[in-house]
Every structure is written in C-alpha cells, then in structure tokens.
C-alpha positions, 0 to 999 in steps of 0.5 A: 364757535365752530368754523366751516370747513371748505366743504360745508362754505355755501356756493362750494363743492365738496371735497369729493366733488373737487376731486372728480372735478379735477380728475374729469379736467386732467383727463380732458388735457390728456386726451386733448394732447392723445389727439394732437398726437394723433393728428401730428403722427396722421399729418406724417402718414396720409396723403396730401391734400389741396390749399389755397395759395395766392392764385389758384389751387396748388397740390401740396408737394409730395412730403410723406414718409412713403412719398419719400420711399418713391422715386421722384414723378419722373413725367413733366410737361413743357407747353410747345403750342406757341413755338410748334405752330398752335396759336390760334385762342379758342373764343368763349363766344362771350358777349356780356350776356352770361349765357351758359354755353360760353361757360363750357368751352371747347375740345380737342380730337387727336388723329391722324387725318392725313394718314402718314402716321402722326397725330393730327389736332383738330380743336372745335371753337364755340365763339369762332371757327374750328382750327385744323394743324397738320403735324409736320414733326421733323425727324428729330422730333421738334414738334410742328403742326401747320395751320391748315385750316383754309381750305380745309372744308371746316373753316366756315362751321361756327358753335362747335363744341366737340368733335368725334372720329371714324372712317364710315365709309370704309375707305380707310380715312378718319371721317369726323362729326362737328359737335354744334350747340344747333345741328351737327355737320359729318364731313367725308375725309377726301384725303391731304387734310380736306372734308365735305361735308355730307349730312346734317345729323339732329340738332341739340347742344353736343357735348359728347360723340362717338364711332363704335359698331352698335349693332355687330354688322362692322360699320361704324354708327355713331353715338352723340350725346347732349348736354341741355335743352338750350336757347338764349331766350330760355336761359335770359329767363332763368336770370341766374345771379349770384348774390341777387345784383347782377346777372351770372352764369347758372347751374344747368338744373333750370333747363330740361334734359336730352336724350341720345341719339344713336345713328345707325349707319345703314351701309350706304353712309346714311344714318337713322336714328334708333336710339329710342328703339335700341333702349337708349330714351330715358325717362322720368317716370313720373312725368315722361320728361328726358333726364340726362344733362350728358358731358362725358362718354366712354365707350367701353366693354363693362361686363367683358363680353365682347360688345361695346356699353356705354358711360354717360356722366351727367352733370347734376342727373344720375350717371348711366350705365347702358350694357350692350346684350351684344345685338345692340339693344341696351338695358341702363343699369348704372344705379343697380351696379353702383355708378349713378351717384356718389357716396351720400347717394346723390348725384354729382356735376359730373364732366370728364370721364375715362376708365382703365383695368387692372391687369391682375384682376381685369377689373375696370376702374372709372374716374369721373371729374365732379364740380367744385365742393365735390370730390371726383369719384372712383367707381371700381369693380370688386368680384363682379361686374358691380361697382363701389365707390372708392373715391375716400380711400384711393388718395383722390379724395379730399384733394379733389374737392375744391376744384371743379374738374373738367378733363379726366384722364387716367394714363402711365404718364411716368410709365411705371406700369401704373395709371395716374390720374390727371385732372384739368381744373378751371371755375365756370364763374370769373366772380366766383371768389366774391361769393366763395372765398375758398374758390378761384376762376384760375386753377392748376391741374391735378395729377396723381400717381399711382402707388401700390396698386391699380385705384391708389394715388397721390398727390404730385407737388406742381413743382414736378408738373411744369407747364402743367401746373399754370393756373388756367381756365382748364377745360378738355384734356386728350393724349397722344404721342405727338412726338413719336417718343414713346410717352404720353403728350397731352393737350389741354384748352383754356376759355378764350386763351391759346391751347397747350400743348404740353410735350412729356419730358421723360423721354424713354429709351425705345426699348424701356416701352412697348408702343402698340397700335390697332388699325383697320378699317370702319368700326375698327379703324383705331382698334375700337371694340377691340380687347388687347392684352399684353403679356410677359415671357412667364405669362403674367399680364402687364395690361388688358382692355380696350384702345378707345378715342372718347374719353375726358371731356369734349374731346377724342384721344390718339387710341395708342398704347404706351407701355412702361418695360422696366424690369419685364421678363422678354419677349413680350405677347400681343394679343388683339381679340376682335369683336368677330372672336378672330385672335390675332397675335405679335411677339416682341421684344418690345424694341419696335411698335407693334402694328396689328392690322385688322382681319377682314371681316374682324369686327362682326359678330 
C-alpha cells in the first residue's frame, strides 16, 4: 500500500504551492517593518502636527531634527488687558434663542484716534456698547489705556460688529465707520477722543470695512462688505439642530448672499454707492441671486501696478478676487488666477485673511483662515500674477485642519526677517463635542514660524507662546506696537469674556529693528496704497509691499512696519512710492523711526 504523500492529502496544498505561500507571507512582514521604518524615520523628519489633549487643541512642540538646528521662537506674549485698563467683556448678545450672529463675535481697530502718536483701541460689542481706551502708556512703557468711552459719541451704538478707519475729511484725523448687523453709522473725529456722527450709510450684516482711493481723485471712499441676508425671523425658520433635538447654531448655506457696497466719496464728505457700476455686483448666472457670504478683506496691490484690488474671503462661497484697471472700475478674477477654492476645488468657510510678499521675488502669499476639518489655505504667486495653492506642502497643512480659524495674521513676530503665520481659534458650537468628538468649543491659537523661505512653516510648541496659548473662543486678531518697543503686540477678542491684549516680550534693542511708518492725509493717512521697500547697503531687498489697516478678521491694524536687522549691512534706504508715482526717499542706520510724510497731492493718479 502506497502512502500519500503531503502534496497528494485532500484539502492540502501542494509543496510548490506552500512555497509561494511562504515567500508571499515573508514578503508581507518585510514590507510591513519597510513601512513602520518609514513612518518612524518620516515622524523624525516632518512637521508636527495638532493633538487633541485635555481642553482644547495643543500644537505639538517643535521636536524635529531641524527644529532642533533653529534657535528657540524667541517671541511670547503676556496678557495685560486687566492690569493695563481693558476690562470691559465683549457680549455674544446671546439670549437662549441660538441666533447666528452671536456666533461671529466682535472686533477690534488699532489707531491712533487722538493723534499723539500711540495706538488707540476701539472694540465693536455685538451684545452691548462699543468700548473706547485712550493709550496712556508711561514713558517707561507699562502699558495703559483709559476707558474713554463716556462721552465719546460712540457709546449709545448697539449690533456693532466691525469697525474701519480713515480721515474722509481730510483734516488729518482718523474718522471711522461702525460696522452694525442693521445700518452703519460714519462719525467725524472732532479731536480729544470724541465723534459725530455724520451719516447713516446701507444697511446689511457688515463684517468686513475699508478706506482706500478707489477711483484715483485722493479721497478716501469706502468699501464695506457683508456677511448674509439675516433676520431673526428667517434663521428661527431655518431650525438648525445638531443631532435632531434641540435648536443649534446653523451654517450660513440657509441664508442668501450679499453684494459690496462701494461708496464713493464725492469730496464733500457725501457717499454714493456705485459698487454695481464699478464692477464689483456678483451674481449667479443661473438665477441672478448675490453670491458672496464675505468675512474677510484685504485691500491690496495683486498685480503690482500701482492701484488698489481687492480680496474677499467667503464663508462657504468662492473667494473673489477683484483687479483694479487703475480708474476704479473691477474685473473679479479669483477662480482664473487660482484663489476661489481650495486644493479639491471647493469652496471653504473661510474667515480671516492677510497677505505679505516675498522680498526676493515680490510675490504675494495669502493666508486664509478655513473652518474646522479644513486646512487654512496658502495661495501663492509663482512667475505671475497667477496663484497655487500651497497649503500641503508649507508646513500648515494638516496642523490647521482641526481647529476652526477666525484671526489670521501673517507678521515677523520674532523679527528674524521671516513672516509667521498666527491663527486664533475658537468653535462656533459650545455643543460641539457631543457630535464631534475630535472637536472643542476652547481652542489655543496657532502660530508658525517661518523657516527657510518665505510660505515655509512650523509648528511653535504652546509652551513658547504664553498667554497666547490660553484656550479661548477666539475671534479678531489685530497688531500693533502698543508699547513703542519696536515689536509686534497684538490683541485678540473672545465670545462673551475680556480681550487680551497680549504684549510681545522680545523686547529688541532700538538698533536691532527698523521702525517705519507713512503718514498723510485722506486716502493716505496711514500709508494706504502705498509701495515701501526697504533695502540694505549692497541693494538687496529686505522687504516690499504695502502698510494696510484691514486684515484678519473684524478688525483694523496699526499700518506700522517692524523690521528685524540682525546682521544687515548699513545704512539702510526707505523708499515710499505713491499712487501719484511721486518717490520719496530716507536713509538710515536704522537707530530711529522713519516717518515719511506724504507729498501734496501724492495719492492721485
């Protein structure tokens, strides 16, 4: 009798077969450890990301081989709003109803309102009264501001939201608009920190506001931007819930659009509004409906040929992009040069938005602070006017898509010649975590560094950040050199709690940066519309492009250039160009400010 052999047992492989078995299953755990190695060595080598840990969102501290080669961030921040006089809470205005404007919060402008030289702060108030501080900043520079609000003119204006600065009078002092969800009230700055106000001008939900010279004739006009068609009555209808019991705050793809209002200043200190035939109505082919959900604007020279275009960020709508043909009449362009959606092509919940160029090659890169589950987005120009998104591969990308972003601010906090990029984060949702479980409605800002080049990034541990780094409900972000140190100071606002007002502890020597600031009058009263560009004793280019107020998100920023000096070959040339073409031009060795003053006459074209 012949016994089987192993191959020929029924239910068996053959030998052959056991073979290939084994060498498919030998390959199978070699390759499993090639990707484990891979994923170990690539852990040591990338940037890091975002976690979730206990109350909020945390960026991982910097604990990389090339974080390790880079000095420690050498910015951090201290909240002074308590001990310098900011005490008031900015109010939700929330009731129990969950109406969507108390989800939006409410900004901040940064100017000097009484014209003695320091930042004055002005913060809208959705739920209650706008609030007013002097800055009474000692010699020393121990940070004060005064509450001046009583008095003020300002203190009987309810719903404000945003707020925008500019002299439309010409007579040398900032005038400013209140952004309202109803009408918005311009006020005439009388002087010694009192308004009156002079007209009401439209009506809508304002979110974003800006003075710029639209239409070349050195005036400044005035560009006003909304977020949705709103009523209580409609968003009760739309009965937004979260998981089906209970009312929530909604998405604002249940209410229609708005369009711009451009309002000309006709010279007299009357506006008209001619948004319509300046280029600037947007519609929906297919029904004629408006199509812009508007939270953030920058007002910005894209295509460098020296008049003034304009950003919108939309919130679930495509951005626009309007380029200026230097008359003021606007052709929207954003889909075609690359800034209307994101990477997949679709449109984002985007908020805050602010821009910088890179002095090697003036290229302009955009930030645009997204929702939460999207990455924020960092359009930049290659060779062109033409933007690509660049947001994968800057070292923003996954960090960013967790939290939802609100302020967006690109500045040299650390002042080593490279922009960071700092976010402020908060959830619209205090209920959030019952649906998401990777979500909080308390999140820490973001900041980060920039590394190598202009558009790189990473991560800065919150253990570097200070006060920073509290988990909030984080809404505007603005800058300014409160102090007068010569570094960049910032002020955030949180849903229904106390601003910070963080003070930057790096504290440069005054001859380690160039302070640099444009004055004049009308459309250039902070140095709007105009081109600087600094350069070194051998003619390289340390930075270029334009002081602007509105950036971020609700809010206005000091127009004041800091500039980090370490190692630059003196002196240094200023050179301010006007809309006009007049030129004018400092050298320094950077040991004081630089004040360039206006020509007469400088901003027409």
């Amino acid at each position: 009798m012949t016994v089987p052999r192993d191959d020929d047992r029924p239910g068996r492989s053959s030998r052959g077969e056991r073979r290939v078995l084994g060498v498919i299953l030998a390959g199978g755990i070699g390759g499993i450890i090639v990707v484990l190695l891979v994923i170990l060595l690539r852990s040591e080598e990338t940037e890091p990301s975002s976690e979730i840990t206990g109350k909020a969102l945390v960026p991982v501290p910097e604990t990389t081989s090339e974080s390790r080669r880079l000095p420690p961030f050498a910015a951090s921040f201290t909240d002074v709003a308590q001990d310098s006089g900011v005490r008031h809470a900015q109010s939700s205005g929330a009731t129990g109803e969950r109406l969507l404007p108390e989800t939006m919060g409410s900004g901040v402008a940064i100017g000097d309102l009484d014209d003695d030289g320091d930042p004055d702060l002005l913060f809208s108030n959705y739920g209650g009264t706008p609030r007013l501080y002097r800055n009474d900043t000692s010699p020393e520079g121990v940070l004060r501001f005064t509450d001046v609000t009583e008095g003020s003119g300002l203190e009987a204006v309810t719903a404000t939201t945003t707020a925008a600065l500019g002299d439309i009078d010409g007579d040398g002092r900032l005038d400013l608009l209140l952004g309202r969800v109803g009408t918005d009230p311009l006020f005439r700055n009388t002087g010694e920190m009192t308004f009156v106000r002079s007209e009401e001008l439209g009506e809508g939900w304002t979110t974003a506001a800006g003075f710029f010279d639209a239409d070349g004739d050195r005036d400044a006009d005035l560009l006003v931007a909304s977020y949705v068609e709103w009523t209580p009555e409609l968003d009760r209808e739309v009965d937004f819930t979260l998981d089906g019991i209970g009312r929530a705050y909604g998405p604002p793809t249940g209410f229609s659009g708005t369009d711009l209002r451009l309002l000309i200043n006709d010279g007299n200190g009357l506006f008209v509004d001619e948004a319509e035939s300046r280029g600037l109505m947007i519609r929906r082919a297919d029904r004629g409906v408006s199509v812009m959900k508007a939270l953030g604007l920058l007002l910005v020279d894209v295509d460098r040929d020296g008049d003034t275009d304009i950003l919108i960020a939309n919130d679930t709508t495509a951005n626009r992009l309007f380029l200026n043909d230097g008359n003021g009449t606007f052709s929207e362009d954003a889909a075609r040069l690359g800034v209307a959606f994101d990477l997949d092509g679709n449109a984002t919940g985007a908020m805050g938005v602010d821009a910088v160029r890179d002095p090697s090659t003036a290229e302009l890169l955009f930030a645009v602070g997204n929702f939460a589950n999207e990455s924020s987005s960092l359009y930049r120009q290659r060779g062109g006017v033409a933007f690509r998104d660049e947001s994968a591969v800057s070292g923003i990308g996954f960090a960013t898509r967790n939290p939802l972003t609100f302020g967006t601010l690109l500045l040299d906090l650390d002042l080593d010649g490279l922009p960071d990029l700092i976010q402020i984060n908060g959830h619209i949702e205090p209920e959030i975590l019952r649906v998401q479980k990777g979500q909080q409605y308390r999140q820490r800002a973001q900041v980060f560094r920039g590394v190598g080049e202009v558009g790189r990034f990473r991560t800065v541990g919150s253990d570097r950040l200070g006060d920073l780094a509290l988990p909030m409900v984080g809404r505007a972000a603005a800058s300014g050199d409160l102090d007068g140190d010569g570094d960049y100071d910032l002020v955030v606002t949180r849903l229904d709690d106390v601003p910070l007002v963080l003070r930057n502890d790096l504290d440069p020597e005054q001859d380690d940066v160039l302070i640099v600031e444009v004055r004049g009058r009308m459309a250039n009263a902070g140095g709007e519309g105009v081109r600087l560009d600094v350069r070194d004793a051998d003619g390289k280019i340390l930075w270029t492009g334009e002081l602007t107020r509105t950036r971020s998100y609700l809010s206005q920023s000091q127009p004041r250039l800091l500039l980090g000096l370490e190692a630059c070959r003196r002196p240094l040339t200023v050179q301010a160009t006007f809309p006009s073409g007049s030129v004018v031009t400092r050298t320094t060795d950077g040991s004081e400010p630089v004040v360039i003053d206006a020509p007469r006459g400088a901003s027409a074209r």
